[in-house]
C-alpha positions in Angstrom: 91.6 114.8 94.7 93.8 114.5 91.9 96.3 112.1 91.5 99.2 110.9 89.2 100.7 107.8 89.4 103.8 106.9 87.0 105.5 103.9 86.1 107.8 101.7 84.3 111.2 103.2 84.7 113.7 101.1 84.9 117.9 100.8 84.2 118.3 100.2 80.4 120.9 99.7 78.4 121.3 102.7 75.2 119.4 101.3 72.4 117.0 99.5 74.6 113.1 99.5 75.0 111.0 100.8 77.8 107.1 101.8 78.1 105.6 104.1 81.0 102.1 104.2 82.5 100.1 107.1 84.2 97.1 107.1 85.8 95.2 110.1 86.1 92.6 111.3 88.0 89.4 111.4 85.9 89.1 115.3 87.1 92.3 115.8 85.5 92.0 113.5 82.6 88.8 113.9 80.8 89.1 116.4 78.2 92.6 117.3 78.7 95.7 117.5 76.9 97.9 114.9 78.6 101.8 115.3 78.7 105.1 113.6 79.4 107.5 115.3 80.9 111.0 114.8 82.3 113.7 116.3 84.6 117.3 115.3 84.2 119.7 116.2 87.0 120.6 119.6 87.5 118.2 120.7 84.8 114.1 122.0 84.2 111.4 119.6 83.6 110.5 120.1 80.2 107.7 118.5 77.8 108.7 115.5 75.8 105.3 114.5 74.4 101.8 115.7 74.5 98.1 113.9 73.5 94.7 115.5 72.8 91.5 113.9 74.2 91.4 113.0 70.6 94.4 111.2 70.2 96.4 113.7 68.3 100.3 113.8 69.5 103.0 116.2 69.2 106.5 115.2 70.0 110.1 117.6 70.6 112.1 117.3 68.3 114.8 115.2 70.0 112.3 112.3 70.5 110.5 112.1 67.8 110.6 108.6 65.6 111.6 107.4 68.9 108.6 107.8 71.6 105.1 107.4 71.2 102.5 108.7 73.7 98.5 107.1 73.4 96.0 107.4 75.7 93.4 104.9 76.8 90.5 107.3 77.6 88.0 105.4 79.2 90.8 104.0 81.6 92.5 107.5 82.3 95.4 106.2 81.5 98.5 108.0 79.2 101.7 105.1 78.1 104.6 106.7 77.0 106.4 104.1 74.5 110.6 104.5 74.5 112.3 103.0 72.3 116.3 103.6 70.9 116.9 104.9 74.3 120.0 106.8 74.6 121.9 107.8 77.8 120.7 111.5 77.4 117.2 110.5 77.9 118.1 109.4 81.3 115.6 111.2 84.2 112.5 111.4 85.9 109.5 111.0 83.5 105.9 112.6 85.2 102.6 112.9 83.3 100.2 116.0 83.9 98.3 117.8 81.9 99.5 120.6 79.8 97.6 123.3 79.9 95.7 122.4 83.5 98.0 120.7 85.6 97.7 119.1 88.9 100.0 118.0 91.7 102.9 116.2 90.3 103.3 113.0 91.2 106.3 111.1 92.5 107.8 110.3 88.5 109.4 107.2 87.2 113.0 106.8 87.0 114.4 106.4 83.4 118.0 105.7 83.5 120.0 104.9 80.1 123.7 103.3 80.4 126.5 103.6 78.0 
């Protein structure tokens, strides 16, 4: 069965510092590209960051110098690293995989204040 589980959200101040976990499913995980994605109210879930089994990231543009997604392979795990945070980058932040995806988990909630 595939499962992921996020964590790490919290209520941050803008300019502040946070760091998400996943854990995937091996069935999901192993060779996959991994992603983090978010949904802000009233809005789409869209792809923030996105990691090759090999380690190779690509960010959007709106994120970038900012976030940093790794992977820890033999633990099927994915961290999203948030730092600068600014109250635009407040919303729910899931992992899955990019091009195979499973059920979406329940998310992490990211909320930046003013």
């Amino acid at each position: 069965q595939v499962q992921l589980v996020e964590s790490g959200g919290a209520l941050v101040q803008a300019g502040g510092s946070l760091r998400l976990s996943c854990v995937a499913s091996r069935g999901l995980f192993s060779g996959s590209v991994m992603g983090w994605f978010r949904q802000a109210p009233g809005k789409k879930r869209d792809l923030v960051a996105s990691i090759t089994y090999g380690g190779y990231a690509n960010y959007v543009e709106f994120v970038k110098g900012r976030f940093t997604i790794s992977r820890d392979n033999a633990k099927n795990t994915v961290t999203l690293q948030m730092n600068n945070l600014k109250p635009e980058d407040t919303a729910i932040y899931y992992c899955n995989g990019v091009n195979t995806q499973g059920p979406w988990g329940q998310g992490t909630q990211v909320t930046v204040s003013s």
